[in-house]
C-alpha angles and dihedrals in degrees: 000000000000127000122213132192112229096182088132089073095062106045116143110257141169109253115208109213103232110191110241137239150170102249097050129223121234107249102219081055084087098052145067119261107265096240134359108253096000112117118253124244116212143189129199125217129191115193135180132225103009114207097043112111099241097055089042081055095056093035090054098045095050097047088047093054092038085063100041084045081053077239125149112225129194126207139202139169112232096203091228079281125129098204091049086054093046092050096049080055096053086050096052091053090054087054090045106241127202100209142006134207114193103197109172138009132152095217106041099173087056089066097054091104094061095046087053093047093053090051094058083049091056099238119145123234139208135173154195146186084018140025121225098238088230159021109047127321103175086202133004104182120188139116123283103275093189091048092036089052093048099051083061095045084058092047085048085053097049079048086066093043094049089054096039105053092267102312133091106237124186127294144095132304117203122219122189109194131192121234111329098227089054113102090221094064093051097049093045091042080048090053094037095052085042088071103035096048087077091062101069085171089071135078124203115216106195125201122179110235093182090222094285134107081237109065095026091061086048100055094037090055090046093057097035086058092037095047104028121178088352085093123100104168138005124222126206120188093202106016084174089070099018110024092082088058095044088052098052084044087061097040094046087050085052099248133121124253092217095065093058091056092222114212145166147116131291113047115181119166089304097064094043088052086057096045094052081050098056091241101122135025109221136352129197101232104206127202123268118146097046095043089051094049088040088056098058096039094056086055099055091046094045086051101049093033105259132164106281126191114260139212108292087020111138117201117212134182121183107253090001114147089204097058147130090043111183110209104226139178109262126244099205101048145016103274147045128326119203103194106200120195131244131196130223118254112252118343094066096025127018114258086241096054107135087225101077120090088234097066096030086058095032089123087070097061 
């Protein structure tokens, strides 16, 4: 096993606010060539929900490190859709890319064949927030969503204790899951049931909030009315995109959010807003700016040569929340897996600790 340093992906740098679209901008649109008469090298990006402050995270970081990396990146907005992001492959490869990054899709099966056909044209990938469950990712780097998920799923637990004297008596336990065909709500409903599955005496009650305050506050008002003061604790898979929903949900049943002790993982301004306001016990807060600049820099390094981790690796920074992060074989697609770690907020750091991304990033919101 080999340890390296990866101080050079959290260097301190000035981030420019570019106002977001759509239809997004390339980033290198908005920089000089990196040399008269040398040849460009480019990477492609596909993204998912742009606006939201996650993806804004990863947006802004990789486009940060491209331009340090005197990279041009170019970045679309897959839509969530499998055959938009299949179609912006099949443009960069028109345009003869040198790298991807796939950081965000919903069906992640549906999206094999691009990735494949991006490996027989030689062309790296990397990815973040979600692994494509096939062809070749050199590296996915990401927490663990299952163990994340099931750290929240114990916090959730000691919620129940705190309230009960200490047991956990009967009673339901409500689940509010993103889109069903999206890896990440399998693996967190897999950490999260790891966990509840040693309590018989409670019932979990699921409802799909398709990643959006919409639908969660829809199904969390349905099974509050349905199960009443049968329920002892709510858990959102994503409280960043659905915790907002679930909360009004609570206040408009006149109930009080606190007494649900509300957890999950990915927090984003949004989270840290709810739990300021009491609202919720204890978010994940998953990585965002690190995996995004790591992304691009392991491309640049796979396409001129470079030293790359390897399998056993593990990467360290000194304070990092992130770190140690063991560089493991992935078990959705042919490749590495750097599996970076995430505290939770804020029963292990302070909601206000400079490290995470979304304080680091908080002039964007």
């Amino acid at each position: 096993m080999k340890t390296m340093t990866y101080g050079t992906l959290l260097r301190a740098c000035a981030i420019t606010l570019v106002a977001t679209t759509l239809l997004l901008v390339p980033a290198a649109d908005q920089l000089e060539a990196a040399g008269a008469g040398e040849e460009e090298t480019t990477f492609g990006m596909v993204i998912k929900y742009p606006g939201v402050p996650y993806i804004e995270a990863f947006r802004h970081a990789a486009e940060q490190r491209a331009e340090e990396l005197g990279v041009r990146l170019i970045i679309r907005d897959g839509e969530g859709d499998a055959q938009t992001i299949m179609n912006h492959i099949d443009t960069f490869l028109v345009q003869d890319i040198d790298g991807f990054i796939m950081a965000g899709a919903v069906d992640q099966q549906a999206i094999v064949p691009g990735i494949e056909q991006l490996n027989a044209a030689g062309v790296p990938v990397t990815a973040i927030d979600t692994s494509p469950l096939g062809g070749k990712v050199d590296y996915f780097i990401s927490a663990d969503v299952t163990g994340q998920s099931a750290l929240a799923a114990e916090a959730l637990i000691e919620g129940i204790k705190d309230r009960n004297d200490g047991e956990v008596p009967e009673g339901v336990v409500l689940e509010i899951t993103g889109d069903v065909r999206d890896m990440y709500t399998r693996a967190a409903n897999e950490g999260f049931m790891s966990v509840l599955e040693e309590y018989p005496q409670l019932t979990v009650a699921q409802g799909d909030g398709q990643w959006n305050n919409i639908d969660a506050h829809e199904r969390a008002s349905d099974l509050l009315t349905r199960h009443g003061d049968d329920v002892l604790a709510i858990y959102v898979q994503t409280p960043d995109i659905m915790g907002p929903g679930v909360v009004e949900a609570i206040i408009a049943a006149n109930r009080d959010p606190a007494d649900y002790g509300i957890t999950g993982t990915w927090m984003g301004p949004e989270g840290q807003e709810l739990i300021k306001e009491g609202h919720v016990l204890g978010i994940v807060a998953m990585p965002a700016y690190v995996p995004a600049r790591m992304a691009v820099e392991l491309l640049h390094d796979l396409v001129f040569g470079e030293e790359v981790p390897q399998l056993g690796d593990v990467l360290e920074e000194d304070d990092a929340l992130w770190s140690p992060a063991e560089v493991k074989e992935s078990p959705w697609a042919d490749g590495l897996y750097i599996e970076l770690q995430a505290p939770i907020v804020p029963l292990e750091v302070d909601v206000d600790d400079p490290r995470l991304w979304e304080n680091r990033l908080d002039h964007l919101w």
